[in-house]
BAKOLKE-397334 format. One record per residue (C-alpha): residue in one letter; residue number from 1; x, y, z. Coordinates in steps of 0.2 Angstrom, whole numbers, plus 5000, padded with zeros to 4 digits. Layout:
// BAKOLKE-397334
@aa A, i NUM, u X, v Y, w Z
...
// end
This chain:
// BAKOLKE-397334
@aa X, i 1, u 4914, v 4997, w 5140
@aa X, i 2, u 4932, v 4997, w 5145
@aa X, i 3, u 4937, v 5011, w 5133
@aa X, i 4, u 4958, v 5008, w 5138
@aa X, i 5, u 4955, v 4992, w 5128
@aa X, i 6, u 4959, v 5005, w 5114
@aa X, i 7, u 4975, v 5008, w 5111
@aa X, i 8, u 4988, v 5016, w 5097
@aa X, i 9, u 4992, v 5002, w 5087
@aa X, i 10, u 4975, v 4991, w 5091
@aa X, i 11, u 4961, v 4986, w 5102
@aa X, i 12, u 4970, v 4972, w 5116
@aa X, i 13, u 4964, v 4967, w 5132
@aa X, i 14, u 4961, v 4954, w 5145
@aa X, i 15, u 4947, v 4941, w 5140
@aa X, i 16, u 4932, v 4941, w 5146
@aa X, i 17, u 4934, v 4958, w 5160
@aa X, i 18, u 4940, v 4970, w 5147
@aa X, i 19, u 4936, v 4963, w 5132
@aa X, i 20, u 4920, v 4949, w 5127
@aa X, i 21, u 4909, v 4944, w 5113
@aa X, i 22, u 4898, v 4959, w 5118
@aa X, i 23, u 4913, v 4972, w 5115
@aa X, i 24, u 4917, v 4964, w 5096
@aa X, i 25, u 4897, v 4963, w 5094
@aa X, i 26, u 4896, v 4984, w 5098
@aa X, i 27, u 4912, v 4987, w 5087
@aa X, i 28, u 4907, v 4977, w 5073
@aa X, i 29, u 4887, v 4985, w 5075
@aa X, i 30, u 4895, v 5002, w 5072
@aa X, i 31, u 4911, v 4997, w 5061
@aa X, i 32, u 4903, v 5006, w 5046
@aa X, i 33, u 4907, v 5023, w 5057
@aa X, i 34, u 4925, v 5018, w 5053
@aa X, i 35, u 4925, v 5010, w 5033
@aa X, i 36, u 4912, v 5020, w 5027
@aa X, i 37, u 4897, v 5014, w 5016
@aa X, i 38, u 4905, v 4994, w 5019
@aa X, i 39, u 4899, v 4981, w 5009
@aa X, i 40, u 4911, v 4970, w 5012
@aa X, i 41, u 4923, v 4968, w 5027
@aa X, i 42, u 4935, v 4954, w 5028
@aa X, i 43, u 4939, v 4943, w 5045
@aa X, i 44, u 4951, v 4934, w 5051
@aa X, i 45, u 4958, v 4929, w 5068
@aa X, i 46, u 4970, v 4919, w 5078
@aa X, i 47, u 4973, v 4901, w 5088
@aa X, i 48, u 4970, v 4910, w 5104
@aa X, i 49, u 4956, v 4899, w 5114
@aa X, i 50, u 4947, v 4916, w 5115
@aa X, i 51, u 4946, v 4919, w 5097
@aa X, i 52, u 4930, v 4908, w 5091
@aa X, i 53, u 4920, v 4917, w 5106
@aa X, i 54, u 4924, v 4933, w 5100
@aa X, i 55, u 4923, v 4929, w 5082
@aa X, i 56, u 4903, v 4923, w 5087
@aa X, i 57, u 4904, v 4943, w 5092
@aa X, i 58, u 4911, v 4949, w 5075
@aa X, i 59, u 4901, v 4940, w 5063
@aa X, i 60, u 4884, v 4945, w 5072
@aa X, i 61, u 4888, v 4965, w 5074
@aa X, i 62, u 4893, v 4966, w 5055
@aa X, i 63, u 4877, v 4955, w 5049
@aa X, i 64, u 4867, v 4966, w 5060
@aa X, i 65, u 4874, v 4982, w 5051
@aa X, i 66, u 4870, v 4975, w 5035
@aa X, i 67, u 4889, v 4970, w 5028
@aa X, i 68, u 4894, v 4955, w 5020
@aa X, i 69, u 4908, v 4945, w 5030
@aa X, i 70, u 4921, v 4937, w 5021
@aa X, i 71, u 4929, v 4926, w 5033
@aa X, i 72, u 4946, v 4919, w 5029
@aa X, i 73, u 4946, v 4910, w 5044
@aa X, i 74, u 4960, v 4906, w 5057
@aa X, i 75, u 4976, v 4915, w 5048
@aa X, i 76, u 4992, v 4927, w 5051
@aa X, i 77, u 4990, v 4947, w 5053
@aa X, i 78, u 4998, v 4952, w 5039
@aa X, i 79, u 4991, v 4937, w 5026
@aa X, i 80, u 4975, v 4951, w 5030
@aa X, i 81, u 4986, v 4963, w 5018
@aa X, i 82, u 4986, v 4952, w 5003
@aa X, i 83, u 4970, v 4946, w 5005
@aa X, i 84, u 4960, v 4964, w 5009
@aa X, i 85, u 4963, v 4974, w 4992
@aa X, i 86, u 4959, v 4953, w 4983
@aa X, i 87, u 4943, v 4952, w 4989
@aa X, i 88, u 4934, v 4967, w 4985
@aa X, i 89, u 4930, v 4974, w 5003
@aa X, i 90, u 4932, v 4989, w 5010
@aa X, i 91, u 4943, v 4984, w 5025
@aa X, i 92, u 4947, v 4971, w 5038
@aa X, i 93, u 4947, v 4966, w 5057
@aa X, i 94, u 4957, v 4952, w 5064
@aa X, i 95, u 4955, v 4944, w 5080
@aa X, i 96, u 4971, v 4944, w 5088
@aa X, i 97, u 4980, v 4950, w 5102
@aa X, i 98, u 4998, v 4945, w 5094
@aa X, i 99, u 5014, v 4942, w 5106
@aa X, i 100, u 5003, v 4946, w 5121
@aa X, i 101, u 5001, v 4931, w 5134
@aa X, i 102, u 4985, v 4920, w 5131
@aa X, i 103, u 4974, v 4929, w 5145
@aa X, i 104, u 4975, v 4944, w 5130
@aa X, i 105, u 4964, v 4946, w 5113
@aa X, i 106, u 4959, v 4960, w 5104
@aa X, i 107, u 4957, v 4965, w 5085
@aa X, i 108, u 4967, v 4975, w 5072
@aa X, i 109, u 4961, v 4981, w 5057
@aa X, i 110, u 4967, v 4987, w 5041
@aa X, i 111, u 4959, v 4997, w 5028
@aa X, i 112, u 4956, v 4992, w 5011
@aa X, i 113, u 4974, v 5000, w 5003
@aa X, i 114, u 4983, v 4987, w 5016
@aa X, i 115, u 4985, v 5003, w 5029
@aa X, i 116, u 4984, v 4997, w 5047
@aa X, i 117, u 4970, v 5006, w 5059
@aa X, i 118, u 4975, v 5010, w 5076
@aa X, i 119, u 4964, v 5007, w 5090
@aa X, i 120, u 4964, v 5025, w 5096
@aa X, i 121, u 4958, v 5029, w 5078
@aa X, i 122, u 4944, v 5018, w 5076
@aa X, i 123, u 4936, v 5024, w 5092
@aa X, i 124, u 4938, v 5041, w 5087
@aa X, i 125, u 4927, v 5037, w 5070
@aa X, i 126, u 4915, v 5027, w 5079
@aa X, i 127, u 4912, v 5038, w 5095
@aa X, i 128, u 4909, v 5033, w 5113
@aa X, i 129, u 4892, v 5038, w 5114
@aa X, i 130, u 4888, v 5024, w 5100
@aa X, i 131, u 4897, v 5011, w 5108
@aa X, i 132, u 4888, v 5015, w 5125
@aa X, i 133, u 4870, v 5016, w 5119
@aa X, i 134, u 4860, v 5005, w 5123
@aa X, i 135, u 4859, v 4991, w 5106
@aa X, i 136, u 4853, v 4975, w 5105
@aa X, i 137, u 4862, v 4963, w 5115
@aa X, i 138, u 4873, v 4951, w 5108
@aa X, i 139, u 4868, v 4931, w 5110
@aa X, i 140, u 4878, v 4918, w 5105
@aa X, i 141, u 4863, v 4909, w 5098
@aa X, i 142, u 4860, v 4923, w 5085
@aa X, i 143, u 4873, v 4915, w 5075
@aa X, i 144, u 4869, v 4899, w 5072
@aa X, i 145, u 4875, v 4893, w 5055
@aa X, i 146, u 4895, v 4893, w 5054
@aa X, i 147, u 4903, v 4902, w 5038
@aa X, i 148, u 4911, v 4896, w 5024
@aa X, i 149, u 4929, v 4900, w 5024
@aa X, i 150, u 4931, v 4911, w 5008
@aa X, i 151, u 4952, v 4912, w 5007
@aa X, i 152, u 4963, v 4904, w 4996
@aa X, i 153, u 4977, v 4901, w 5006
@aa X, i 154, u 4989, v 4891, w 4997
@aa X, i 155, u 4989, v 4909, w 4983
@aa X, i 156, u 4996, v 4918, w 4998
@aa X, i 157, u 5009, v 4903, w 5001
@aa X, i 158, u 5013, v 4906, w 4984
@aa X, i 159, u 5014, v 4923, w 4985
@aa X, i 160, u 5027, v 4924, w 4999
@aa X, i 161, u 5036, v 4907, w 4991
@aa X, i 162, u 5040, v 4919, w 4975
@aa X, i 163, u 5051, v 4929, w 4983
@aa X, i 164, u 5063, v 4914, w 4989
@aa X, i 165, u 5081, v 4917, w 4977
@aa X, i 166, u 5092, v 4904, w 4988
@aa X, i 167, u 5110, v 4902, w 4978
@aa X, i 168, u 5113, v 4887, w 4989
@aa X, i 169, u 5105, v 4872, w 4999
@aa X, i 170, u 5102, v 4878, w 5017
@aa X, i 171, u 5095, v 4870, w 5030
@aa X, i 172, u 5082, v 4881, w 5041
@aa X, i 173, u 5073, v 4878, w 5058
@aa X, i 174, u 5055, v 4886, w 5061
@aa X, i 175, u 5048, v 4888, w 5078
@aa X, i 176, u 5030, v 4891, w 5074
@aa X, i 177, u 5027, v 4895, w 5093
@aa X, i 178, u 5011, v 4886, w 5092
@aa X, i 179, u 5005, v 4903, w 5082
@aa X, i 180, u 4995, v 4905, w 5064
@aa X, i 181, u 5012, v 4906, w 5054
@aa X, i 182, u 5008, v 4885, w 5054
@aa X, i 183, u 4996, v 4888, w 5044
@aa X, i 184, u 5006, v 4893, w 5030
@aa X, i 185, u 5023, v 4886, w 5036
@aa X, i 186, u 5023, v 4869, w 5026
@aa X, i 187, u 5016, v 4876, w 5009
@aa X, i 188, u 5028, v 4889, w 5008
@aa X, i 189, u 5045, v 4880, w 5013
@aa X, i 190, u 5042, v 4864, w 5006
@aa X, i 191, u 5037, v 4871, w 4990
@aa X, i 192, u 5055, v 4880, w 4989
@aa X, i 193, u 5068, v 4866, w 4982
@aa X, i 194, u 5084, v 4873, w 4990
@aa X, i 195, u 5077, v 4873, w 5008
@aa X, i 196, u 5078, v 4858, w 5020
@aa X, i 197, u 5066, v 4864, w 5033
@aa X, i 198, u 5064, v 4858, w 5050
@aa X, i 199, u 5045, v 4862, w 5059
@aa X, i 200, u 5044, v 4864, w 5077
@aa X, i 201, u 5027, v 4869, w 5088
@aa X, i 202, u 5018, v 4869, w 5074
@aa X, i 203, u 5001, v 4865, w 5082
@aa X, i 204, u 4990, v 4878, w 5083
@aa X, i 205, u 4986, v 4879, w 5103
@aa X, i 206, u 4980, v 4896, w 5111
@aa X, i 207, u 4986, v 4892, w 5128
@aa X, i 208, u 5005, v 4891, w 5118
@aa X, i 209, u 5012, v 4877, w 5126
@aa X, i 210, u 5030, v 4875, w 5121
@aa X, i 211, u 5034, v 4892, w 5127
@aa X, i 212, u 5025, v 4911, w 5127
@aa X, i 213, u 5018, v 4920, w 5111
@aa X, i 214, u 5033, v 4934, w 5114
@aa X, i 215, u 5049, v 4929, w 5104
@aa X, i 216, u 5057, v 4943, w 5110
@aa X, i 217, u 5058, v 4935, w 5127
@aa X, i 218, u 5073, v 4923, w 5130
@aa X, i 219, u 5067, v 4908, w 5135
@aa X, i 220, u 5056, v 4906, w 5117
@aa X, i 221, u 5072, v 4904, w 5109
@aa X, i 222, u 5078, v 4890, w 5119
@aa X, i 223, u 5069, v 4877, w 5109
@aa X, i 224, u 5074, v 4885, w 5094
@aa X, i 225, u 5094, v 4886, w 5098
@aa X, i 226, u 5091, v 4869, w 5102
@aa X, i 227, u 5087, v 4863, w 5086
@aa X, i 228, u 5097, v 4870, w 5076
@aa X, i 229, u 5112, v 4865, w 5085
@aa X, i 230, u 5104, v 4846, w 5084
@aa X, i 231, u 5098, v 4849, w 5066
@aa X, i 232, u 5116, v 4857, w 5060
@aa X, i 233, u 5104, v 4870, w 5054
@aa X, i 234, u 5112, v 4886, w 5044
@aa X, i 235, u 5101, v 4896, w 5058
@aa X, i 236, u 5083, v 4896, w 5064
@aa X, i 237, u 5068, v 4907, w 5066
@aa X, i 238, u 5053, v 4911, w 5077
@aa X, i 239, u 5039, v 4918, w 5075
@aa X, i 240, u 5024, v 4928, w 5087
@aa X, i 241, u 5007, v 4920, w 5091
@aa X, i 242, u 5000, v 4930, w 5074
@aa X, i 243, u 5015, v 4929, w 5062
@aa X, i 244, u 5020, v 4947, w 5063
@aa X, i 245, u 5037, v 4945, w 5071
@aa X, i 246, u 5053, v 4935, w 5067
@aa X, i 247, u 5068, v 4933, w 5079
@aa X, i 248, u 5083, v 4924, w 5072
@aa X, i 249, u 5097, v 4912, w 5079
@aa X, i 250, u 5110, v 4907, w 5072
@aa X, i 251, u 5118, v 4891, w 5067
@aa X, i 252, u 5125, v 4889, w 5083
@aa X, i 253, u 5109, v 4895, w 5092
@aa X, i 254, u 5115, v 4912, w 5097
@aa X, i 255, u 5104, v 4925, w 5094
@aa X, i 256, u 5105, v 4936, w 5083
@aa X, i 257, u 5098, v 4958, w 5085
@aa X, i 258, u 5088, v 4965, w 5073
@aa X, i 259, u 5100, v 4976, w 5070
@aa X, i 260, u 5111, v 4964, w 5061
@aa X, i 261, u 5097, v 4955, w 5052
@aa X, i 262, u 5094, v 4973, w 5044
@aa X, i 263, u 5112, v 4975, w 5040
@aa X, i 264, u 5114, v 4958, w 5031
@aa X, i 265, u 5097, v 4963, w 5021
@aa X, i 266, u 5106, v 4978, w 5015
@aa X, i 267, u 5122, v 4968, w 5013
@aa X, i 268, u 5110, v 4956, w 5002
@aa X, i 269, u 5111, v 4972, w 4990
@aa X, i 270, u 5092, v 4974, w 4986
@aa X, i 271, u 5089, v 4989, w 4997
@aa X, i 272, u 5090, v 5006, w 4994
@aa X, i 273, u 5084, v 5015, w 5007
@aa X, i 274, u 5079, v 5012, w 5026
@aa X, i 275, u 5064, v 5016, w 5037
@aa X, i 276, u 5070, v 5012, w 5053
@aa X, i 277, u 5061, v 5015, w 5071
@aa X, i 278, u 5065, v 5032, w 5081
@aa X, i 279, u 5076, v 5020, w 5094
@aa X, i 280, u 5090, v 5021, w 5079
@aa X, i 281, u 5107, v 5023, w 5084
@aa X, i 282, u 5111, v 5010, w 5082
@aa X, i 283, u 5108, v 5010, w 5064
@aa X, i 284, u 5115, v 5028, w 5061
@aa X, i 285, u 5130, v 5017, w 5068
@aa X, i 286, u 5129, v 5005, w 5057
@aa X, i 287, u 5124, v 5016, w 5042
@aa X, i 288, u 5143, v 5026, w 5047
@aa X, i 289, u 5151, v 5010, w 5047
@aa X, i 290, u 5144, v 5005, w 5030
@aa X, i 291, u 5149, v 5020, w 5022
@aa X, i 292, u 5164, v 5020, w 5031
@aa X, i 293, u 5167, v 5004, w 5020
@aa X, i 294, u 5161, v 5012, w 5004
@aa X, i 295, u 5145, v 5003, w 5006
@aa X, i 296, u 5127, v 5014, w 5004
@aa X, i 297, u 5116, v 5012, w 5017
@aa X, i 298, u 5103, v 5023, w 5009
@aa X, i 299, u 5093, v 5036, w 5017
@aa X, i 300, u 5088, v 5032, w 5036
@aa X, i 301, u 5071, v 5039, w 5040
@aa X, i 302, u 5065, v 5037, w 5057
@aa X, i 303, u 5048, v 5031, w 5064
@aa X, i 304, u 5038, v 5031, w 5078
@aa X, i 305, u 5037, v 5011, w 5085
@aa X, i 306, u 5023, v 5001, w 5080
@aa X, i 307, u 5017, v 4993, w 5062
@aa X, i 308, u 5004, v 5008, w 5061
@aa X, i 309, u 5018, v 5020, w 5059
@aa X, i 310, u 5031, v 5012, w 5051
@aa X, i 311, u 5018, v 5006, w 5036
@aa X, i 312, u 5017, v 5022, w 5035
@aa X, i 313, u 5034, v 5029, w 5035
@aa X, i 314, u 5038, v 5016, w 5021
@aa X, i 315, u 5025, v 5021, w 5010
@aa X, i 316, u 5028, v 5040, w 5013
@aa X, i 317, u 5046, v 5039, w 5009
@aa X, i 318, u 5045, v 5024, w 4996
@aa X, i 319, u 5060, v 5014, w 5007
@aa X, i 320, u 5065, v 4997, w 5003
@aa X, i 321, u 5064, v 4990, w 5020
@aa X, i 322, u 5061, v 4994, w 5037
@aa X, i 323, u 5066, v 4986, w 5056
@aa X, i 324, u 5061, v 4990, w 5073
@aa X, i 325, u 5071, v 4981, w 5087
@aa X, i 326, u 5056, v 4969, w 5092
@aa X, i 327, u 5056, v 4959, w 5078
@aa X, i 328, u 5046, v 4967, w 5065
@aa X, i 329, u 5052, v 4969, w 5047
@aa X, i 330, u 5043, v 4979, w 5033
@aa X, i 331, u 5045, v 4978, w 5015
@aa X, i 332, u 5040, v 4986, w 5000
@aa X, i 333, u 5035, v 4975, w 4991
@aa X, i 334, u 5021, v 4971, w 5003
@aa X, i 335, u 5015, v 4986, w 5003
@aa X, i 336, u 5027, v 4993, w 5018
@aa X, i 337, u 5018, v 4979, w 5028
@aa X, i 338, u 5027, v 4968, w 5042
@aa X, i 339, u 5030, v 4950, w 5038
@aa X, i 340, u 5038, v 4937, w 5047
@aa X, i 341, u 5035, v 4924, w 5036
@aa X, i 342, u 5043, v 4938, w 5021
@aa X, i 343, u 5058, v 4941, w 5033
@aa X, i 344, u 5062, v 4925, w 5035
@aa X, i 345, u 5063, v 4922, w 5015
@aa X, i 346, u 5073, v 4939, w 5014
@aa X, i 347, u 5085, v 4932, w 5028
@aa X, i 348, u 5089, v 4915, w 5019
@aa X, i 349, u 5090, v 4923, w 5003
@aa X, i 350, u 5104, v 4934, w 5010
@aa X, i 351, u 5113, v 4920, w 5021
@aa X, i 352, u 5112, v 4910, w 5004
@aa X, i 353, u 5127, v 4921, w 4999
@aa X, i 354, u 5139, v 4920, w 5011
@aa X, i 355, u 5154, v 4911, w 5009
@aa X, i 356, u 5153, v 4907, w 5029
@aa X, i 357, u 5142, v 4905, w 5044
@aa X, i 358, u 5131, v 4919, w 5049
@aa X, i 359, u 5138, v 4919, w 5066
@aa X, i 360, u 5155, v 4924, w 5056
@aa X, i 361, u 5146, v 4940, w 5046
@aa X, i 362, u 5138, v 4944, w 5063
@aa X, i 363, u 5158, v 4944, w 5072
@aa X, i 364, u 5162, v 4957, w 5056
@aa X, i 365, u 5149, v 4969, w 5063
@aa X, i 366, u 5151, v 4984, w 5075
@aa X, i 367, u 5144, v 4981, w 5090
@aa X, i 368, u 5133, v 4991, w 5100
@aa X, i 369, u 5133, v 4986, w 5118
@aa X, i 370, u 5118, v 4988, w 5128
@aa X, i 371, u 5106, v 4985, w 5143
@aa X, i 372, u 5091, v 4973, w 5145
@aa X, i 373, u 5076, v 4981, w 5141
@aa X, i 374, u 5067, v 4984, w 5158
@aa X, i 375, u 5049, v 4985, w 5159
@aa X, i 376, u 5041, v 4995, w 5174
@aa X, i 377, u 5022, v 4997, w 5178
@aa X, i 378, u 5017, v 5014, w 5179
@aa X, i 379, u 5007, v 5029, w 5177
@aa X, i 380, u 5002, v 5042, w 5166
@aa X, i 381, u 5005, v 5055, w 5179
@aa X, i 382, u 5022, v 5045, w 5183
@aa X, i 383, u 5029, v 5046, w 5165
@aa X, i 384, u 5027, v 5065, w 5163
@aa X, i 385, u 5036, v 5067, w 5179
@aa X, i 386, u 5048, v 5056, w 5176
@aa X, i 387, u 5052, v 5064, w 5157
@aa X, i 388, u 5052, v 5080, w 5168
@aa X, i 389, u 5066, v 5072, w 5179
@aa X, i 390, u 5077, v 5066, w 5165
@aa X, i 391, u 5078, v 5080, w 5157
@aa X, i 392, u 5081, v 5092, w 5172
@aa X, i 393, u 5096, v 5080, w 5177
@aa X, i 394, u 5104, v 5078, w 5160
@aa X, i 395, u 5100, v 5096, w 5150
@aa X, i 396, u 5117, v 5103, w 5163
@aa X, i 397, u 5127, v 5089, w 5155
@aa X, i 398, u 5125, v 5095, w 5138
@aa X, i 399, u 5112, v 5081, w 5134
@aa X, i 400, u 5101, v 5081, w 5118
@aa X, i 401, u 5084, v 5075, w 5118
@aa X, i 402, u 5071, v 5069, w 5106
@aa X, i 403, u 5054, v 5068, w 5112
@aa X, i 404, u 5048, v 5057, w 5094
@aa X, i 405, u 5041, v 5043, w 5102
@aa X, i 406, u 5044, v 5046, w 5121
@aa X, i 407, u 5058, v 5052, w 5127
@aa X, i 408, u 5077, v 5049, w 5120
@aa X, i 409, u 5092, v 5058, w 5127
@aa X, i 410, u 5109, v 5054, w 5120
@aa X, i 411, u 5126, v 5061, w 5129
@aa X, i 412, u 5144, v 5055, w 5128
@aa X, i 413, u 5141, v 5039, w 5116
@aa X, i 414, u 5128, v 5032, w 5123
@aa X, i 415, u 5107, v 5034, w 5121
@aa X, i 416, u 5093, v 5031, w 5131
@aa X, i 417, u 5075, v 5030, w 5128
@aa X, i 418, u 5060, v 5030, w 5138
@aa X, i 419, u 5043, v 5026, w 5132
@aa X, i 420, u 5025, v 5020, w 5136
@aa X, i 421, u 5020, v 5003, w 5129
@aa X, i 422, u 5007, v 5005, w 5118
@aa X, i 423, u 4999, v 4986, w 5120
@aa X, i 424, u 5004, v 4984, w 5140
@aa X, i 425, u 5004, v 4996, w 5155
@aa X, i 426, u 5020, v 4996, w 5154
@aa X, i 427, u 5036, v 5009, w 5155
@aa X, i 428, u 5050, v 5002, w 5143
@aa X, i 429, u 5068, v 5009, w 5143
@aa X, i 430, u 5083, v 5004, w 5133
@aa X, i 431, u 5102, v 5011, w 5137
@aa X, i 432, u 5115, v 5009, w 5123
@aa X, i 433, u 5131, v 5016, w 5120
@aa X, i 434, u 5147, v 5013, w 5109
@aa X, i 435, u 5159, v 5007, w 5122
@aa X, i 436, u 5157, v 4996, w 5138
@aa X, i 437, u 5161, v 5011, w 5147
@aa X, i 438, u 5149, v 5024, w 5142
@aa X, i 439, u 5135, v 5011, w 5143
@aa X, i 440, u 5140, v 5009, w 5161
@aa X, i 441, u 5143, v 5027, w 5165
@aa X, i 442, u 5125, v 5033, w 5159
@aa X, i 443, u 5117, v 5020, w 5168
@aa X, i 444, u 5125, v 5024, w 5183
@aa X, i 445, u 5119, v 5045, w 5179
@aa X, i 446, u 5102, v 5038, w 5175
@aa X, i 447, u 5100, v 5027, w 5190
@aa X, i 448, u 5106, v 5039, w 5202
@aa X, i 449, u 5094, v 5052, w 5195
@aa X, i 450, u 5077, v 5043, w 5194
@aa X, i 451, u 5081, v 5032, w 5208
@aa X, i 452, u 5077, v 5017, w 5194
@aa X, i 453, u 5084, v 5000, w 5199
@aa X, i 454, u 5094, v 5001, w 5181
// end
């Protein structure tokens, strides 16, 4: 077995040479290691053409270990949070390898109190040695009689319809992406009477079509801006292949950062306090400004990046509402669980009661001025000598660092951070800064210090 396949957040790879029907078989044969005495474990998974295989996989390794599989059939990530703790199980596994490119799947699960479980996790509670022994093979043919999708969907539509409090009509384009959010996209927003909503790559199709699984990459907003400035649309949304990420646009199909959607929830004036991601400062800016203007911004609690620790964050400090920068909002009353279904409610809600555009609130905003994020391949031996580096040639400036989640450095109104991708083999870094000018002059101290083409 390919033990890299388990990661901090999850258990991702490429199928079939890293991950197969034989790897879910092993994990679902020894998932009791993980959720205790099981009974009952609740499955779900994605449109990704690799899903059904590795479902066959699922469903055989959990008969085989004697626990009752309630499937809920092909469905978003965080629907698995509603429907865990409704339909007495004692956790859940979704097939899903979320924003990655179709080549990926993998599995997430969640314990029975909505709590994600990280892939490095699970294989610490199961062990290698149990997933190496030699078990009964997996055969496709073991699993011969298809099961009975046991969810009430249209409740969980319901659900995330009740927290829709327009003040005014809006219209609203959804990019589906050719993901699970379709699932749920039409029972929810046609059910809510002051929203004209306008579906687009709503087919669910694992080889994602009309652009990539990833919203945070620029070309899977262009069908999106498109619409919406076709549509007249008060501003459009986007979601990942598994419905845990929203990225917004617009009306007149600009994009729009995280960081502003967080500020115009706050503005929205339900939220009392922020868990944001340990990449925040951006949002200590904000939060200045904000206060600066004799708004409250709450208490700003930082996390490290990735569902499995901001849900945790959020529960631990009771915030409101949480953000990281690629796309993932958390809420509490969703148990600190990511939703972009949720977010994009919350979003409309807010933009509901402005008396102008949303591109006009986003002008009123400060704005942080930063890089692309750049994505390098790397190594593990690379990164430690390159946080080594860093801090060797920025410690003489006067620099202060933050090893929280990687490495962040910030000197002279602007920040950096430098970090390991915990679903790809790859090194990200993001520059920002407060002015043009220190974003350039950072760069240009960084670059010449790692020899990095920043």
């Amino acid at each position: 077995m390919d033990f890299s396949i388990f990661r901090a957040y999850d258990i991702r790879g490429v199928y079939p040479t890293q991950i197969s029907e034989g790897t879910a078989y092993r994990i679902a044969r020894n998932i009791k290691r993980v959720f205790g005495t099981a009974r009952a474990i609740v499955i779900g998974r994605d449109g990704r053409l690799s899903s059904p295989a590795l479902h066959e996989g699922l469903v055989e390794g959990l008969r085989v270990a004697g626990i009752k599989v309630i499937d809920v059939g092909v469905t978003t990530w965080p629907s698995m949070a509603f429907f865990v703790p409704r339909m007495n199980s004692q956790g859940g596994i979704m097939i899903t390898a979320s924003h990655n490119p179709s080549e990926f799947n993998g599995f997430k699960g969640i314990d029975k109190s909505g709590i994600p479980l990280g892939g490095g996790q699970m294989l610490k509670k199961i062990g290698r040695r149990f997933l190496e022994r030699d078990i009964d093979p997996f055969r496709i043919a073991h699993s011969k009689n298809a099961l009975r999708e046991l969810a009430d969907k249209k409740a969980y539509a319901r659900f995330i319809a009740s927290f829709s409090s327009l003040r005014r009509p809006l219209k609203i384009v959804f990019d589906a992406s050719n993901g699970t959010t379709s699932v749920f996209l039409h029972d929810i927003f046609l059910s809510i009477e002051n929203i004209n909503p306008i579906f687009i790559n709503t087919t669910i199709d694992g080889s994602f079509p009309a652009h990539g699984p990833d919203p945070t990459r620029a070309h899977s907003r262009d069908m999106l801006s498109l619409a919406v400035r076709e549509s007249g649309a008060d501003f459009g949304v986007v979601f990942d292949g598994d419905g845990d990420r929203a990225v917004f646009v617009d009306e007149r199909g600009d994009d729009i950062k995280p960081e502003h959607i967080w500020r115009l929830l706050l503005n929205n004036g339900a939220q009392t306090s922020v868990v944001t991601v340990v990449d925040a400062y951006d949002a200590h800016i904000l939060a200045s400004t904000m206060e600066q203007e004799g708004m409250s911004a709450g208490h700003i609690y930082e996390s490290k990046v990735g569902h499995l620790f901001m849900t945790r964050g959020m529960r631990a400090h009771g915030a409101d509402v949480g953000f990281e920068y690629s796309g993932h909002y958390y809420f509490k009353e969703f148990g600190g669980v990511g939703s972009g279904l949720l977010a994009a409610i919350k979003v409309a809600n807010a933009v509901s009661l402005l008396p102008y555009s949303l591109s006009r609130f986003v002008s009123f905003l400060p704005r942080v001025h930063e890089m692309d994020e750049i994505s390098i391949r790397f190594s593990r031996p690379y990164f430690s000598k390159l946080v080594q580096t860093i801090k060797k040639a920025f410690a003489p400036l006067g620099a202060s660092f933050s090893s929280a989640d990687g490495l962040s450095v910030q000197l002279d109104g602007a920040w950096c951070n430098v970090r390991t991708s915990n679903t790809q083999d790859l090194l990200r870094i993001n520059i920002k800064a407060e002015s043009e000018r220190a974003l350039r002059d950072f760069a240009k101290k960084f670059a010449h210090s790692t020899h990095l083409p920043i």
